[in-house]
C-alpha positions in Angstrom: 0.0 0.0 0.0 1.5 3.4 -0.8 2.0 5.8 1.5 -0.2 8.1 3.0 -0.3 12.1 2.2 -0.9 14.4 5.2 -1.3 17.7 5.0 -0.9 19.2 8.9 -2.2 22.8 9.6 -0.7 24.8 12.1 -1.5 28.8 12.6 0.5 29.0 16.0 3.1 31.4 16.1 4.6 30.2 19.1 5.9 26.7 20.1 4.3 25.0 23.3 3.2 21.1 23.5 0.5 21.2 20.5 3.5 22.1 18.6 5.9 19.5 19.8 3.1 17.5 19.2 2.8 17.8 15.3 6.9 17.5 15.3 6.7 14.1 16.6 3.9 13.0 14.5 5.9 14.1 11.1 9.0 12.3 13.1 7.3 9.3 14.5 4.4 8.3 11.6 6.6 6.8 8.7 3.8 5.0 7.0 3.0 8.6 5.9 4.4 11.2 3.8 3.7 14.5 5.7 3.4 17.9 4.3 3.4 21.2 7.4 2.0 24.4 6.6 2.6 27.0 9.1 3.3 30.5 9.4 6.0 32.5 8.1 8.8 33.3 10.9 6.5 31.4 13.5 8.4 28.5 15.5 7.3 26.4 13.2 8.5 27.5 10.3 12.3 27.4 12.0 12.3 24.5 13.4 10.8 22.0 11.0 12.6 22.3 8.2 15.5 21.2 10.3 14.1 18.0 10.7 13.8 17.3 7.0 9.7 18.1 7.6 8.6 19.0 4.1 7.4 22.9 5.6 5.2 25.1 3.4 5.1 28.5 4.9 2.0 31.7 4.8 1.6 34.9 6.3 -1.5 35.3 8.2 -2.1 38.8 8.8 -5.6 38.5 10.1 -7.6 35.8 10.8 -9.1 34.9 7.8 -6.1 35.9 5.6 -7.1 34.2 2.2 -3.4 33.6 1.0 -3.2 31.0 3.7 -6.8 29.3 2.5 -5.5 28.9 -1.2 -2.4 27.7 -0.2 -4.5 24.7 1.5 -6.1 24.1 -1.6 -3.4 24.1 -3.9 -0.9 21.7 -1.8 -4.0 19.4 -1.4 -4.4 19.3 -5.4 -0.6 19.4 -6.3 0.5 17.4 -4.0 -2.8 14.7 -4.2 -3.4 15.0 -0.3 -5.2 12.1 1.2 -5.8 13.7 4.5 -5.7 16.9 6.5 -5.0 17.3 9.9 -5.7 20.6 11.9 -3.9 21.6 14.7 -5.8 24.5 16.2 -8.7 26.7 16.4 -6.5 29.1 13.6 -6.1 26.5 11.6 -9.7 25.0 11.9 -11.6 28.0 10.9 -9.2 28.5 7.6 -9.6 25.0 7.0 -13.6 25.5 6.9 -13.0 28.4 4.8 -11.4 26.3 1.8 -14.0 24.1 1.8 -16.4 27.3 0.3 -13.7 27.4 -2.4 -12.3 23.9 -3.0 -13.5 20.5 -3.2 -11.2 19.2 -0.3 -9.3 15.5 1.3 -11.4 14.7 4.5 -10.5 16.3 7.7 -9.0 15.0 11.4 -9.1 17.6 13.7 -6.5 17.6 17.2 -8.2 18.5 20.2 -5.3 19.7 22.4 -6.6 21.4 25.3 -9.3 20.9 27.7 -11.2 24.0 27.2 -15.1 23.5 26.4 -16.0 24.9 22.9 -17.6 28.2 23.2 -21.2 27.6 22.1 -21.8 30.3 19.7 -23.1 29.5 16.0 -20.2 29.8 14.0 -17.5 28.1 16.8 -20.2 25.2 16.9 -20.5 25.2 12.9 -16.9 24.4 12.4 -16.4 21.6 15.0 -19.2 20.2 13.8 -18.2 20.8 9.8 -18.9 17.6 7.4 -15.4 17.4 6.7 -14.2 16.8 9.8 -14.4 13.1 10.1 -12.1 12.6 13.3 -11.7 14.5 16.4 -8.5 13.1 18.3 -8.3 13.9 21.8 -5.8 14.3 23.7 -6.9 13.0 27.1 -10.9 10.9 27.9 -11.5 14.5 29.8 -10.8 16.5 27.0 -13.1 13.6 24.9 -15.6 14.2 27.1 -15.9 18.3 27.6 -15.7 18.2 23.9 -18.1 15.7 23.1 -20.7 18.4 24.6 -20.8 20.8 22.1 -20.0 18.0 19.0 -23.3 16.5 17.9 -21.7 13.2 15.8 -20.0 11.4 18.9 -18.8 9.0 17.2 -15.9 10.9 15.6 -14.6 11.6 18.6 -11.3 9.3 19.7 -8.6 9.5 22.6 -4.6 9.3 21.9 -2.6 10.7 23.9 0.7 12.5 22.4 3.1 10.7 24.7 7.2 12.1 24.2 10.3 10.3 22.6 11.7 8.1 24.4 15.0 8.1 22.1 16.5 11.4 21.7 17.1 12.6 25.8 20.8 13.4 25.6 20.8 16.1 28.4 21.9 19.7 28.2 25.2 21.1 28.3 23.4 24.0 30.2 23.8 23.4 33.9 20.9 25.8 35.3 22.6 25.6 38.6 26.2 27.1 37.4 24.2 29.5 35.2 21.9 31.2 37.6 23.9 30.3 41.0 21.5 28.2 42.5 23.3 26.3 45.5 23.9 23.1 45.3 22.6 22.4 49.0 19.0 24.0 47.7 16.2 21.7 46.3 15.5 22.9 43.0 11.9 22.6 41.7 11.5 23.1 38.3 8.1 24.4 36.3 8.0 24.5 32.3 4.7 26.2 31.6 4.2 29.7 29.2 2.8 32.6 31.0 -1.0 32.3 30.0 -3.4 31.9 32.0 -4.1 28.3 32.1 -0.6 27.6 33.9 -2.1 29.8 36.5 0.9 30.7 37.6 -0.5 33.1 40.4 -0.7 30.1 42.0 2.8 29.0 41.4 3.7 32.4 42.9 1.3 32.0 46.0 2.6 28.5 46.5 6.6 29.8 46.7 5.0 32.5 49.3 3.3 29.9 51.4 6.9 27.3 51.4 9.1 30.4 52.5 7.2 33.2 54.2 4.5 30.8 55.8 6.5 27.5 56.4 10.2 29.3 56.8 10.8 26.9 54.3 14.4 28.6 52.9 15.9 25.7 51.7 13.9 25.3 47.8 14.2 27.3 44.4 11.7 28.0 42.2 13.0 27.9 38.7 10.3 28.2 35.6 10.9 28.7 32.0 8.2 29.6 29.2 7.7 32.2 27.1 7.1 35.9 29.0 4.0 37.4 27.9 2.2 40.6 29.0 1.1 38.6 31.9 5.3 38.6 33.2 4.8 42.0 34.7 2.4 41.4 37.1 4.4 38.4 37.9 7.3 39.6 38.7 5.6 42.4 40.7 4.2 39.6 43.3 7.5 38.3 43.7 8.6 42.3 44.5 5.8 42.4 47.3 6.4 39.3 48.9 9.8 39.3 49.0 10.6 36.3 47.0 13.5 37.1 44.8 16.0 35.2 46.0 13.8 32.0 46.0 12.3 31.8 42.0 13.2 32.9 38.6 11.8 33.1 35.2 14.1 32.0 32.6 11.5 32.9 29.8 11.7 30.8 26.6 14.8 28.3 26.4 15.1 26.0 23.4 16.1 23.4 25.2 13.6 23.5 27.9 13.2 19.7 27.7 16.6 18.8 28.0 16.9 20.5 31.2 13.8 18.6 33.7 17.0 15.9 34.6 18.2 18.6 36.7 15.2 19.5 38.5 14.7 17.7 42.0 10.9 18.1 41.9 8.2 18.9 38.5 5.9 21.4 39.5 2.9 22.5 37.8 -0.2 24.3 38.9 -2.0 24.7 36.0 -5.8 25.6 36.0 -6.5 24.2 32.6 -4.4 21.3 30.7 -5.3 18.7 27.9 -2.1 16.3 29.3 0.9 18.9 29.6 4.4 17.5 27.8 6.0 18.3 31.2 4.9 15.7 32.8 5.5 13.0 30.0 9.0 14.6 30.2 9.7 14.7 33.7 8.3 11.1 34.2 11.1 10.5 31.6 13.4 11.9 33.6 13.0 10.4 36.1 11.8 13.7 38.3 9.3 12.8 40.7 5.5 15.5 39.8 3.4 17.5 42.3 0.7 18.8 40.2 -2.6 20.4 40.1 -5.8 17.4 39.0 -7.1 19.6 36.1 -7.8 18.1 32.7 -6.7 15.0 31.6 -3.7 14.9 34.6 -5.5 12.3 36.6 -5.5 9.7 34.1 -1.8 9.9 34.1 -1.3 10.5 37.7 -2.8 9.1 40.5 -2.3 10.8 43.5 -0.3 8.8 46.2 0.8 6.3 43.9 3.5 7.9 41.0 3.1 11.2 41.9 0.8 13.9 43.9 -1.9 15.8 42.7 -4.3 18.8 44.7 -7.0 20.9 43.4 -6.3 24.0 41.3 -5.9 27.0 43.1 -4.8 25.6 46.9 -1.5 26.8 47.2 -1.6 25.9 50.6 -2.1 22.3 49.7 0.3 22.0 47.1 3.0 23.5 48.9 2.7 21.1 52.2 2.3 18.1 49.2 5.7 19.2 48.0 7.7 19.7 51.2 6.6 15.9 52.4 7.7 14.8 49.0 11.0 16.5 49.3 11.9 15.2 52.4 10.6 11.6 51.4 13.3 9.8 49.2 12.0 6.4 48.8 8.6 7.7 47.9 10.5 9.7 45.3 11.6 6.5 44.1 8.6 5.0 43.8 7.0 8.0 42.3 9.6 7.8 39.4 9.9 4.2 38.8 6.1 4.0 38.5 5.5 7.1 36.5 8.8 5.9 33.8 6.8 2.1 33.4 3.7 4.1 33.0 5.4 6.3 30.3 6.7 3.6 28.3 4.3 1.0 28.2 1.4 3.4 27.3 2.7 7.2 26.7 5.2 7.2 24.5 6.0 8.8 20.6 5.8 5.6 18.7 2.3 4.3 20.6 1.0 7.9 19.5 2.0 7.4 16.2 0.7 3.8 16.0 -2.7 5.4 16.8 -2.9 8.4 15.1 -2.3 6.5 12.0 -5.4 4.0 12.8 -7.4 6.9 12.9 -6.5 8.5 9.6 -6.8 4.6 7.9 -11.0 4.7 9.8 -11.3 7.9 8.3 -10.3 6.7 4.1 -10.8 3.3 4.3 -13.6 2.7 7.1 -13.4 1.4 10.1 -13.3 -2.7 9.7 -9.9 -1.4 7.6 -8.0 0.1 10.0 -6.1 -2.2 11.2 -4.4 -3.5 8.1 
């Protein structure tokens, strides 16, 4: 049988885990032949093509730029597309768009994030377009706050995007020697962009609670992601409560992922999540997680047993779950082991893959097909 031709949509302009998502799918699926197109001078578009990722770049202006829709239709017809995969919302609505101009391949659409879909007419028109054959999801929570506002239920499916488990060499970066962090501190790492769903008020308030409420001097704080216009106000908490010499942001760093074996402890407080790539990562690492039980998290983690979740928002609670973890190695041990036999016998790169590509073969060839 020959191979497959996907054509992948991203409008991101930044890199987070939907992102690193669609790398390892062009990486992992090699039954396929994959085509990307993103947008020009996004992360996308500077990354890819590095892996040998056959990249088509657009500028997207506005919303509904129309260069970016007729560049949809005319890699699908010179490039004889069997499928199209959508990334995000962006992506989605331009997608829909083509389909007013352009006979079109049928359409999977990635569900990365747990947030409902707002119900207004034309956000509940494009989920529920005719093309879109296949909604994956990336957690059962997310399949299930989506399946809400999706009237055919049946196209909705679960696989979960996993991480490599074959290209964790380490950094040459130690954050320790770069940023003089003691050696004799624990360091508690966080890898999370400043928007609102990593809630990161809550980070801040949880650092305030360890060291001003517990006398707790003996941690650091360290979190990398991408400053936003949400930074500011950050940082100005950590002014008033007098918790500089306990945290720093790093902002963006490449090679954020190659850094979680240095971190003691994986903390994230997220108020919103599909399944964050942090925590894939870190139970790669080996780094024992104290996390918030938001999204699809739970069905990855279950508290007490390879790792340690609280509700969002509890500072309080996460801070006294991570001191006890801290200060409890062979829990630590069990955490990791248990979290790294989790990881590869159901989360990894290759398993995604193996899935996704199930999916596409329900979606051309029906689903008593799939499997061949």
């Amino acid at each position: 049988m020959k191979k497959l031709k996907i054509l992948h949509l991203s409008a991101a302009k930044n890199w987070g885990g939907g992102e690193n998502h669609l790398c390892n799918l062009c990486t992992d699926l090699k039954d396929a032949e994959h085509y990307v197109l993103c947008l020009r001078n996004s992360e996308a578009h500077k990354r890819l093509p590095r892996l040998a990722i056959r990249t088509i770049i657009s500028p997207l202006l506005v919303k509904f730029d129309l260069r970016y829709v007729w560049k949809i239709i005319r890699i699908c017809k010179k490039e004889k597309i069997d499928l199209v995969h959508i990334h995000d919302t962006t992506a989605l609505t331009l997608a829909v768009m083509a389909t007013f101009l352009s006979k079109l391949p049928p359409f999977v659409l990635s569900k990365k994030t747990s947030f409902p879909i707002k119900k207004r007419e034309q956000t509940l028109f494009k989920y529920n377009h005719p093309q879109i054959k296949k909604i994956l999801c990336v957690s059962n929570f997310t399949k299930e706050v989506t399946a809400n506002c999706i009237v055919e239920r049946n196209k909705l499916s679960t696989v979960y995007h996993g991480t490599k488990i074959t290209k964790k060499t380490g950094s040459a970066i130690s954050l320790r020697e770069r940023y003089n962090i003691p050696e004799e501190k624990i360091l508690v790492g966080t890898i999370a962009n400043h928007i609102r769903a990593k809630d990161l008020d809550t980070w801040i308030a949880t650092i305030d609670y360890v060291v001003n409420r517990l006398g707790m001097k003996n941690f650091y704080f360290i979190e990398i992601g991408k400053i936003t216009e949400r930074t500011e106000d950050f940082n100005r908490q950590i002014r008033e409560k007098n918790l500089q010499d306990y945290c720093m942001f790093t902002g963006f760093l490449t090679e954020a992922s190659e850094l979680i074996s240095q971190f003691d402890i994986s903390l994230m407080t997220s108020q919103s999540e599909g399944i964050p790539q942090f925590i894939y990562e870190s139970f790669y690492n080996r780094v024992p997680v104290v996390s918030t039980n938001v999204g699809g998290i739970p069905e990855i983690i279950t508290d007490g047993e390879n790792g340690m979740l609280s509700n969002p928002f509890e500072a309080s609670r996460l801070a006294d779950k991570l001191i006890a973890l801290s200060q409890d190695k062979v829990l630590q041990k069990k955490f990791t082991e248990r979290s790294y036999k989790k990881l590869i016998e159901n989360f990894t790169t290759t398993e995604m893959a193996r899935q996704t590509l199930a999916e596409y073969k329900k979606v051309l060839y029906g689903e008593n097909r799939s499997g061949s």
